[in-house]
C-alpha positions as CSV (number, residue, x, y, z in Angstrom):
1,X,0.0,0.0,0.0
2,X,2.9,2.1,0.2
3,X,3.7,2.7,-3.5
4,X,0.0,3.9,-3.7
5,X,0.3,6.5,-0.6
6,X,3.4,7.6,-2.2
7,X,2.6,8.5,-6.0
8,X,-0.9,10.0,-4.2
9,X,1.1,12.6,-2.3
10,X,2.8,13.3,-5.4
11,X,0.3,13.4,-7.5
12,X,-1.2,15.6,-4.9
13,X,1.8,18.1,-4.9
14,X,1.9,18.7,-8.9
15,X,-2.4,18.6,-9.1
16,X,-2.4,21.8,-6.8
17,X,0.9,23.5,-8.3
18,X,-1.0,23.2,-11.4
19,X,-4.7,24.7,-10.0
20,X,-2.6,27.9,-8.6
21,X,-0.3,28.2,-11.7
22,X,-3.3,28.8,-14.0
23,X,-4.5,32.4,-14.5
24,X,-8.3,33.4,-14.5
25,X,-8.9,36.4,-17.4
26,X,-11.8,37.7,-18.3
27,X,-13.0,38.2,-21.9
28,X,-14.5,41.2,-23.2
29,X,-18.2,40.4,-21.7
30,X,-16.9,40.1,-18.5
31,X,-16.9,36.3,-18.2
32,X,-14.1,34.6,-16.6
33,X,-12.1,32.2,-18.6
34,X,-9.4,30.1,-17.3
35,X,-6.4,29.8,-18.9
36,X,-3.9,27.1,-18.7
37,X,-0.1,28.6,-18.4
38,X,3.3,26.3,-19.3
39,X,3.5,25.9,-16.2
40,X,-0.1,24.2,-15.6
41,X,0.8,21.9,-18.7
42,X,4.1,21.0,-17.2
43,X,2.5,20.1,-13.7
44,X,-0.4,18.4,-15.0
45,X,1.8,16.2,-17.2
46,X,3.7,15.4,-14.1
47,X,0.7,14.4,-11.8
48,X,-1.7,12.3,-14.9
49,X,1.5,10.9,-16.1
50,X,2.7,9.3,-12.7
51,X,-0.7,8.1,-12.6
52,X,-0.4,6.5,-15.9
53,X,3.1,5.4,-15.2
54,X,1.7,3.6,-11.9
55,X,-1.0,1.8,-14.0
56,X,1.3,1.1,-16.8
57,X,4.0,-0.5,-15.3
58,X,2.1,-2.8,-12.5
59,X,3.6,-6.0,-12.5
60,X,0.9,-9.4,-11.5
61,X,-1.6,-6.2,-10.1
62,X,-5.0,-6.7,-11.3
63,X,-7.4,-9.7,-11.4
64,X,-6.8,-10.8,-15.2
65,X,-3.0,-9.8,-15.3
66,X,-2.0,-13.4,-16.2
67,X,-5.0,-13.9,-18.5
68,X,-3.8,-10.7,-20.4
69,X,-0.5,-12.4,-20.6
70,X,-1.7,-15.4,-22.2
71,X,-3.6,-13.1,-24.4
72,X,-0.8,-11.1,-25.4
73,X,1.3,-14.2,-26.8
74,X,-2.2,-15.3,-28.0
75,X,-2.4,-12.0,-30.3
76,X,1.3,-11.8,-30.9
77,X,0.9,-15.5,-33.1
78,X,-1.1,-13.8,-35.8
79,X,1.1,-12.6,-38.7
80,X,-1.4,-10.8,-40.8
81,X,-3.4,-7.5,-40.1
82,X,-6.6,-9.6,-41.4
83,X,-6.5,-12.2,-38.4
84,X,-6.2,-9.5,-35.8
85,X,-9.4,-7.8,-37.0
86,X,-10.9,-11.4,-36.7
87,X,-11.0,-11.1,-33.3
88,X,-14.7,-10.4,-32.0
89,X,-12.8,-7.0,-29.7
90,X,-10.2,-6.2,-32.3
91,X,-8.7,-2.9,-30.3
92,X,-6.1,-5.2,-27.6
93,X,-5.3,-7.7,-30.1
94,X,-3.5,-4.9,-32.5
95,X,-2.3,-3.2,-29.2
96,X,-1.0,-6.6,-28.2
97,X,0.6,-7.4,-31.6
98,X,1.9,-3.7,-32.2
99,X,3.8,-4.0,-28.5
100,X,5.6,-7.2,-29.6
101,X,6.5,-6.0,-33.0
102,X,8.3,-2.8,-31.7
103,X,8.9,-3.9,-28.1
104,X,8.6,-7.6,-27.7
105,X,7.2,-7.6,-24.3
106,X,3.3,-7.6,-22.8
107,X,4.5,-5.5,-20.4
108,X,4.0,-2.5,-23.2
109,X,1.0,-3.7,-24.2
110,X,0.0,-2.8,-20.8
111,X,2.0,0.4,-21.1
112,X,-0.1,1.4,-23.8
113,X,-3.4,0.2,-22.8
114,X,-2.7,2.7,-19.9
115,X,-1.8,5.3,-21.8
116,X,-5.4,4.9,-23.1
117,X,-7.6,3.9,-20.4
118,X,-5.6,6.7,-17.6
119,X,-3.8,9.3,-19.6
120,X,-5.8,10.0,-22.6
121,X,-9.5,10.2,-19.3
122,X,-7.1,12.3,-17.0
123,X,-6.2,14.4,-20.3
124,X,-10.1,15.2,-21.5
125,X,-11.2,15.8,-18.0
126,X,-8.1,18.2,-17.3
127,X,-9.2,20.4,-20.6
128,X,-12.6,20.6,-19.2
129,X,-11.8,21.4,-15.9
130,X,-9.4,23.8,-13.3
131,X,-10.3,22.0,-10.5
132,X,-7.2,19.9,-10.6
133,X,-6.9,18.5,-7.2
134,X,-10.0,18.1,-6.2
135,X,-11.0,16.0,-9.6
136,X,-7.8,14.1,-9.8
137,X,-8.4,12.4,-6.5
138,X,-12.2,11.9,-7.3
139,X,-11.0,10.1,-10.1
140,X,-8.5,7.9,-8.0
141,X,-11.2,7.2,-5.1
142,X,-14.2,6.5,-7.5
143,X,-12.4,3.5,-9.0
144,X,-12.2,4.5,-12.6
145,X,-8.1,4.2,-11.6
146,X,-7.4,1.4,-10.3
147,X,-10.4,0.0,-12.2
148,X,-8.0,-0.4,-14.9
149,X,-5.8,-2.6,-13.5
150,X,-8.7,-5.5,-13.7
151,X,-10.5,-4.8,-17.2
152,X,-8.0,-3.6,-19.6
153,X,-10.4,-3.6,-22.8
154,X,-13.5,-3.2,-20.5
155,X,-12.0,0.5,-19.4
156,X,-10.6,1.1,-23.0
157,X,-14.3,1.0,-24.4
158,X,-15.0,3.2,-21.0
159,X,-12.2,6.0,-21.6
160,X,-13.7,6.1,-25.6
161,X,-17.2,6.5,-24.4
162,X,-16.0,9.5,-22.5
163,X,-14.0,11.0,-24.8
164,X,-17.2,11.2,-27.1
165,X,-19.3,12.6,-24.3
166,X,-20.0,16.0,-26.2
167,X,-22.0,13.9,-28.9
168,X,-24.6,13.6,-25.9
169,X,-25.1,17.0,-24.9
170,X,-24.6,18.4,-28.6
171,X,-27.7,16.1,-29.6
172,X,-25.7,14.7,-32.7
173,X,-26.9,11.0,-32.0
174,X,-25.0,9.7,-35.3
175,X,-21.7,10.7,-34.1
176,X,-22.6,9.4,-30.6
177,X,-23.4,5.8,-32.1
178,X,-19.7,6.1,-33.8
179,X,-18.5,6.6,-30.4
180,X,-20.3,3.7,-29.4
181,X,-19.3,1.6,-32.1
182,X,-15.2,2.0,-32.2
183,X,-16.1,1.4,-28.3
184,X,-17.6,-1.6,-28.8
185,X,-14.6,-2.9,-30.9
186,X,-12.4,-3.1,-27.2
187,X,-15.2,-3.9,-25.1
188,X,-18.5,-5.7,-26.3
189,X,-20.7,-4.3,-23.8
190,X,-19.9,-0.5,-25.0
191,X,-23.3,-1.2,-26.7
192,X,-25.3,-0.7,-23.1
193,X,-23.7,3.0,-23.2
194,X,-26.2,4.0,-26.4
195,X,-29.0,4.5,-23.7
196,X,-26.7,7.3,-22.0
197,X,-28.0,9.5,-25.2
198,X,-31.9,8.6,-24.3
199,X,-31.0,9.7,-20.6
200,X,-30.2,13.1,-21.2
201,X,-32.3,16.3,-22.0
202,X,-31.3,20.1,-21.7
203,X,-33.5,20.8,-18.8
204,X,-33.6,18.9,-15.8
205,X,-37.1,17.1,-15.7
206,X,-39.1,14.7,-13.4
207,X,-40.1,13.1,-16.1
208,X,-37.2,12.3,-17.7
209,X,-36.0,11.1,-14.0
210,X,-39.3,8.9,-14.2
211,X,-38.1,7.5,-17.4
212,X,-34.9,6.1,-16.0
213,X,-36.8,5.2,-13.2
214,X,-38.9,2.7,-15.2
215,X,-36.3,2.2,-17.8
216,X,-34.2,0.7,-14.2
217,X,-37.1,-1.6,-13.1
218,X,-37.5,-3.1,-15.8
219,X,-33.9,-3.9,-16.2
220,X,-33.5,-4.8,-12.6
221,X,-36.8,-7.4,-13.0
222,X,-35.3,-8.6,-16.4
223,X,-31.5,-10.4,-15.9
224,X,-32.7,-13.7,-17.5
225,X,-33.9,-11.3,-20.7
226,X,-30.4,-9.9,-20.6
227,X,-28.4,-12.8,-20.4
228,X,-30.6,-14.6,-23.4
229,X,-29.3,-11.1,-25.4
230,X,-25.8,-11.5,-24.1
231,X,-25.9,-15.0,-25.5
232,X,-27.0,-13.8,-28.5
233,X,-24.3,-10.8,-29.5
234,X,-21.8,-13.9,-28.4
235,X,-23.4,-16.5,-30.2
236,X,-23.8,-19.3,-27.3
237,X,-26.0,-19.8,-25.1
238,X,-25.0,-17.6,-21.7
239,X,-25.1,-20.1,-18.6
240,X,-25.7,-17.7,-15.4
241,X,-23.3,-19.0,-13.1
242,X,-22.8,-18.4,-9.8
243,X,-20.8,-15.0,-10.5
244,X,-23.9,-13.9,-12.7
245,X,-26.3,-14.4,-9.6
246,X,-24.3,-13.1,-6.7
247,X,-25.3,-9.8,-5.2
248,X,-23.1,-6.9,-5.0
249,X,-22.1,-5.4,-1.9
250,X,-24.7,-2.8,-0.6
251,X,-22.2,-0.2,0.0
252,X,-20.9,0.0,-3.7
253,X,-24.5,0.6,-4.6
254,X,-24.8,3.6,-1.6
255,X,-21.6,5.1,-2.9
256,X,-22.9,5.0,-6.6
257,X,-26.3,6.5,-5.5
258,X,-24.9,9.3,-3.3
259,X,-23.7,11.8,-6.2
260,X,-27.0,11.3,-7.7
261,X,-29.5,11.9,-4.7
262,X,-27.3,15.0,-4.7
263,X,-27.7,16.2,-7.9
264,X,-31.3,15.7,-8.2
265,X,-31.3,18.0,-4.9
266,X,-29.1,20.5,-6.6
267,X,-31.4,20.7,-9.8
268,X,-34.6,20.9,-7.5
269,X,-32.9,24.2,-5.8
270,X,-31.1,25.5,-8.7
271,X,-33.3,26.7,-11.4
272,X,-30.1,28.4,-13.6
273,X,-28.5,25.0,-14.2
274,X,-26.2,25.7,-17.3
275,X,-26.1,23.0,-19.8
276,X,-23.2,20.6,-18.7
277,X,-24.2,21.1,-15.1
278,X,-27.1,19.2,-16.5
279,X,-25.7,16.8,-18.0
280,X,-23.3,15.8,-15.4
281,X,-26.4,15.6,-12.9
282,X,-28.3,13.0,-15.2
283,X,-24.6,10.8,-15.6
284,X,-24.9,11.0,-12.1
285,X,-28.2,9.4,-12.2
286,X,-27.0,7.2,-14.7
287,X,-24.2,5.8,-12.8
288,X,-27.0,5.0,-9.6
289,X,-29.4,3.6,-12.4
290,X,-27.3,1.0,-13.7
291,X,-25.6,0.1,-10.2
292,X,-29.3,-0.5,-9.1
293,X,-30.5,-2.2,-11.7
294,X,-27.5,-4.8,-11.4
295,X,-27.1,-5.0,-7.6
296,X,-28.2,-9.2,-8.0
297,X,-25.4,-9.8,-10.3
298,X,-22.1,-8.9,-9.9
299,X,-21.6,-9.7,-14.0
300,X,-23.7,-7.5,-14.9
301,X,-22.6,-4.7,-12.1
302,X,-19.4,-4.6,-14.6
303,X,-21.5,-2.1,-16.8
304,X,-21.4,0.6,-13.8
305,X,-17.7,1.5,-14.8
306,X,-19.2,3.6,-17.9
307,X,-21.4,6.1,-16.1
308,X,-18.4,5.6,-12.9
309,X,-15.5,7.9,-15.1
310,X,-18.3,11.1,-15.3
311,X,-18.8,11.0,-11.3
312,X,-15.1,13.0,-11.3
313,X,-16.7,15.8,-12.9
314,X,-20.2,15.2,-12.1
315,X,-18.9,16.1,-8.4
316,X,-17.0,19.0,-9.7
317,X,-19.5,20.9,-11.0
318,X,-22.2,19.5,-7.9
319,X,-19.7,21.5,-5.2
320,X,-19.6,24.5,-7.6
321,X,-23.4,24.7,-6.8
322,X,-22.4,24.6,-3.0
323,X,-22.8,27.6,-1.2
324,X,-19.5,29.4,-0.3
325,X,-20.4,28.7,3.2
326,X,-20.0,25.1,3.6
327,X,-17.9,24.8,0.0
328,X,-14.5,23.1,1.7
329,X,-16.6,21.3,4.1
330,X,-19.1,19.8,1.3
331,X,-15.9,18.6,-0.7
332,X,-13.8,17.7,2.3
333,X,-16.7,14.9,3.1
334,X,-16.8,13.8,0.0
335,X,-13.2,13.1,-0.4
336,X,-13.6,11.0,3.1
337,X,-16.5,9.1,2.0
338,X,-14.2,7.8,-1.1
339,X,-11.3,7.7,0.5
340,X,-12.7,5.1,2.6
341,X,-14.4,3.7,-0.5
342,X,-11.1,3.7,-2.1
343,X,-9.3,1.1,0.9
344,X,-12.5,-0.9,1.0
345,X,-11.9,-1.7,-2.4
346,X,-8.2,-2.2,-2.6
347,X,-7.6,-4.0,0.6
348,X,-10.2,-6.4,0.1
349,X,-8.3,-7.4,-3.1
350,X,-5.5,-9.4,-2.9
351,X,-4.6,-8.3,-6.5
352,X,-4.5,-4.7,-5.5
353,X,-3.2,-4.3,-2.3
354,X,0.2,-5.2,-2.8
355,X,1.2,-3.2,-5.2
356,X,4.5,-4.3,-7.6
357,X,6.3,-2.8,-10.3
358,X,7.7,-3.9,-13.0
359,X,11.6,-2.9,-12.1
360,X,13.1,-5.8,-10.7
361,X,11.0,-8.3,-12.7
362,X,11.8,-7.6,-16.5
């Protein structure tokens, strides 16, 4: 747990040199603009690339590390550009084969999928966002980090979903399936991200939050209806085993529906809500949707990790609606509740709490 508590404080360190090295100007109708120095740049390359480094260079951390291994020389075998593309989540397989061609080891194909699944998420949310420190660790605590030390391709679809979140807001649902579909090529169940699109409107509305409502019962009273379509995009019959029909932990679920009850309060108070703040609030509600409607399986519960990477900046924007008065204490709590989120999680996962690099073992 060390080598975590370590690259946090430095992470730490460079995340707030960068927040206090970026200048605030305002443009001729008064509004203020924030404007990243080279300075900011520097620092904030420091603090998302140790973060990637961490992720990147792991050594046996995660719960598939060895099946990625045996998928790496798996992928590596195929000679032609053709057989990759065979495969049914083509994206890792040409990582995997790229990284042996020019580096002949899977630890680059981790490398890389890092470079993906951390750097290229910490380096969209950073463009939207001055609130370095506060966002940064949000984005440890949450899971969406270390979350990519289990499912590589899973969190490469993830990181690709995000990076197309505009396509949502901007109503340009073509683009948005595009997203969806180059997602779908590193992770099958990208597909369940095309409702994210239906959950969204400009304006906050009860009946919109009705619709997910229903649109969340019915999932949540339907497994056996999603498994039968599972079965079909893989072509064989899905067997619910007992993986598919445990329950997940009741705190993951309160943690996931927290932001949300929290946003719905902010939008029933706030009746200027610009358009992202709006947006963020229903990805908020998405992210408690889709943990509730797969709290009975913990299979299923992997689809949570898509909505998860908004929380970061869902919260962001949720504190900015805070009054001045209670700001630091409002974010302070919130940091606490995922800190101790954040070592439930790891320590109850012997394939996270150790923590190993790959010095010493190349």
């Amino acid at each position: 747990m060390i080598s975590y508590f370590i690259v946090f404080f430095i992470v730490g360190i460079f995340a707030m040199l960068a927040e206090k090295s970026h200048k605030e100007v305002t443009d001729l109708t008064g509004d203020v603009l924030h404007k990243k120095t080279t300075s900011t740049i520097i620092f904030l390359i420091i603090a998302g690339g140790l973060l990637t480094a961490m992720a990147g260079l792991r050594y046996h951390v995660g719960t598939d590390y060895s099946n990625y291994i045996y998928l790496y020389e798996v992928f590596y075998s195929k000679q032609s550009f053709s057989d990759l593309l065979n495969f049914e989540e083509p994206l890792l397989p040409l990582i995997g084969n790229l990284s042996h061609k020019l580096f002949n080891s899977y630890y680059a194909m981790f490398f890389i999928a890092s470079l993906i699944t951390v750097g290229l998420a910490l380096y969209s949310t950073y463009k939207e966002t001055s609130d370095f420190l506060f966002i940064t660790f949000i984005f440890i605590l949450t899971g969406s980090w270390h979350g990519t030390f289990n499912g590589v391709r899973q969190y490469m679809a993830v990181t690709i979903i995000f990076l197309g979140r505009r396509f949502i807001y901007e109503r340009k649902f073509w683009k948005y399936l595009l997203v969806c579909f180059v997602a779908f090529l590193a992770h099958k169940s990208a597909l369940f991200c095309i409702l994210f699109y239906f959950v969204y409107s400009k304006k906050f509305s009860t009946k919109r939050l009705l619709m997910v409502l229903g649109v969340t019962l019915f999932l949540s009273f339907n497994y056996e209806t999603i498994f039968d379509f599972i079965g079909w995009m893989n072509d064989n019959e899905f067997v619910a085993d007992a993986y598919a029909t445990t329950s997940v932990n009741i705190f993951r679920i309160l943690v996931g529906c927290c932001p949300a009850i929290m946003g719905i309060y902010f939008a029933y108070n706030n009746k200027n809500l610009d358009e992202l703040q709006v947006f963020y609030i229903y990805m908020l509600v998405a992210n408690a949707a889709t943990r509730i409607a797969t709290s009975d399986s913990a299979y299923l519960a992997r689809l949570a990790c898509y909505p998860a990477i908004f929380v970061p900046l869902g919260l962001g924007y949720l504190t900015d609606l805070c009054s001045q008065k209670y700001y630091k204490v409002f974010r302070a709590c919130i940091l606490i509740m995922y800190f101790a989120y954040w070592l439930y999680e790891v320590t109850n996962s012997k394939t996270l709490r150790e923590f190993e690099w790959v010095f010493g073992n190349a």
